[in-house]
C-alpha positions in Angstrom: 18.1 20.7 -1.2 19.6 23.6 0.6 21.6 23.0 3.9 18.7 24.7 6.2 16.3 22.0 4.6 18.7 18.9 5.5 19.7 20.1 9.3 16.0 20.8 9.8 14.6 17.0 8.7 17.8 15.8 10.6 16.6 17.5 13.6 12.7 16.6 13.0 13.9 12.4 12.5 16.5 12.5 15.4 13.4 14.0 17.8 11.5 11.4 16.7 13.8 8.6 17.4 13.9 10.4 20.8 10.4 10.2 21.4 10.5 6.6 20.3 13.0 5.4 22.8 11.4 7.6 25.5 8.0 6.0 24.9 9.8 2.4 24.9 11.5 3.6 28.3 8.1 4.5 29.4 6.6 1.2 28.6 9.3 -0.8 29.8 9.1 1.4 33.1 5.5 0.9 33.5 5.0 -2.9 32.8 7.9 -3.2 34.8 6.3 -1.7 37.9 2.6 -3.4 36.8 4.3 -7.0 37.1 6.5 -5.9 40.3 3.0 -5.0 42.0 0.7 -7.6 40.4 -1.7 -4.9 40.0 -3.5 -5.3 36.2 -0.3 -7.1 35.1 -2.0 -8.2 32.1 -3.6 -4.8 31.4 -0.2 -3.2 32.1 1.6 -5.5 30.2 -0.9 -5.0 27.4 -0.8 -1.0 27.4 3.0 -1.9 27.2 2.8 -3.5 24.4 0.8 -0.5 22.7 3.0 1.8 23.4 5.6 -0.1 22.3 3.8 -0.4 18.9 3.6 3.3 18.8 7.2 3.8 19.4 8.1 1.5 16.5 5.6 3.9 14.1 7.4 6.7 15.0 10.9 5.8 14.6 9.9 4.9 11.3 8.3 7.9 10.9 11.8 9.3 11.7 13.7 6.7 9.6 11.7 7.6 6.4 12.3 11.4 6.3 15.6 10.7 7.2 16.4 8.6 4.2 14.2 10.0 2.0 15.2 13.8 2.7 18.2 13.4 4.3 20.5 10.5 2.6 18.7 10.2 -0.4 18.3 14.0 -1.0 15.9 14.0 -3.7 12.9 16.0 -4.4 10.6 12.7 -6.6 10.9 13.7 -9.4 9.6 10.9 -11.6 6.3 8.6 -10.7 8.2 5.9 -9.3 10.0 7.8 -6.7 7.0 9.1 -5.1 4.8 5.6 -5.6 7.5 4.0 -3.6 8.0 6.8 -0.8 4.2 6.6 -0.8 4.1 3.0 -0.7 6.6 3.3 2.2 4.9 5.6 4.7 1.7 3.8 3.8 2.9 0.4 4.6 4.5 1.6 8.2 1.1 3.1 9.2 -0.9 0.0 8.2 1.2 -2.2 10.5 0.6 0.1 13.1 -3.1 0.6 12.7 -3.3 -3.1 12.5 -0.8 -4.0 15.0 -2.7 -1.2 17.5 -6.2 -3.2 16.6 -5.0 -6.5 17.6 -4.0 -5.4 21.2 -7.1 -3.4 21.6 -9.2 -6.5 20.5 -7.4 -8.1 23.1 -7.9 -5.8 25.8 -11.7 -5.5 25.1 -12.0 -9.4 25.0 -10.9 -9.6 28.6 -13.3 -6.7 29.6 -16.4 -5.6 28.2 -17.2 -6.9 24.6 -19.6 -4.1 24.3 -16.5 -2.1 23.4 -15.9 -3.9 21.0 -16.8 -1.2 18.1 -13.6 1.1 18.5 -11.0 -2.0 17.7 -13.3 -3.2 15.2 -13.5 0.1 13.5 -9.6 0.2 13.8 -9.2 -2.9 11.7 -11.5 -2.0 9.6 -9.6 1.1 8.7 -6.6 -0.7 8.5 -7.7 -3.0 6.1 -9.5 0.1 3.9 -5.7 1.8 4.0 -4.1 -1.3 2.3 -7.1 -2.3 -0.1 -6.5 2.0 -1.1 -2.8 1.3 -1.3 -2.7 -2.0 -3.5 -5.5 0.4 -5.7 -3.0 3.4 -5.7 -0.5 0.6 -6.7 -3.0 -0.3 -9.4 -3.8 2.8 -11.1 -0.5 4.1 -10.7 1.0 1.2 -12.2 0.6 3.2 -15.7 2.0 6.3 -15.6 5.4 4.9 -14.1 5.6 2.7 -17.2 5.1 5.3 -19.4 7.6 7.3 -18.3 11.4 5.8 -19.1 13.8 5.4 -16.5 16.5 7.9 -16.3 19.9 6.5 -17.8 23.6 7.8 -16.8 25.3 8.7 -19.7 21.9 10.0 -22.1 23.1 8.2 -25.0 20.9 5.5 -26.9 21.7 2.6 -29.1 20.5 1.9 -32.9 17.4 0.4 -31.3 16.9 3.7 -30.3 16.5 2.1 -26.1 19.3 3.7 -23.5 22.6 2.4 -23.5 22.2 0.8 -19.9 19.0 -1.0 -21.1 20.4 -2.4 -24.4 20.6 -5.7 -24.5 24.1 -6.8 -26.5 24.0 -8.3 -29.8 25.4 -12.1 -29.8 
């Protein structure tokens, strides 16, 4: 990866871990102020909690590409490395689709359960994202057992299995 590539994903995952702890100041600032007033306390504390939800998704947003083109400096090159960064970024948004849904089912609860529909659709998104993921999982399971695992040195023993997967002769 060349050194414009790395400063400019170091620059993109430190903004986002800016824009994390700003929205956590934000919600901090405005349940803060909600309880101090008693005005909606419970809404505010709930919005609060949203936000704060949001602010976890995007740190790890920022965490991921970090380590994964930063640190790691790879470019997934075999199956596994990209089912697993895949599985990753996947997993993060699930838990903050379905996170999200569970305040906004309990913000509609206290209001109108006409609005029901928008929450409901949320967790029903969620749960199609991880019933797509364990199936990606699923089918994908294949082609990263087909391909062999890279080994350090290249060399094989008689059994004709890498040097770092031989198993020694007793």
């Amino acid at each position: 990866m060349t050194l414009f590539s790395r400063i400019l994903y170091t620059v993109i995952a430190f903004t986002l871990l800016a824009a994390a702890i700003l929205l956590i100041g934000v919600a901090v600032w405005r349940t803060a102020t909600g309880y101090w007033t008693g005005e909606n306390a419970l809404e505010t504390m709930l919005d609060g909690i949203g936000l704060i939800i949001i602010a976890v998704a995007v740190a790890d947003v920022g965490k991921f590409l970090f380590e994964e083109e930063v640190v790691a400096d790879r470019e997934l090159r075999r199956p596994s490395e990209a089912r697993g960064s895949l599985t990753k970024f996947m997993t993060i948004m699930i838990v903050a689709l379905s996170l999200e849904s569970l305040v906004l089912i309990a913000k509609t609860s206290r209001e109108t359960m006409g609005d029901i529909i928008y929450p409901a659709l949320l967790v029903f998104l969620a749960v199609t994202a991880m019933v797509g993921l364990g199936l990606f999982q699923k089918l994908s399971q294949n082609a990263t057992a087909s391909v062999p695992p890279d080994h350090k040195d290249g060399k094989a023993d008689k059994t004709g299995k890498p040097a770092a997967m031989a198993r020694p002769s007793s």
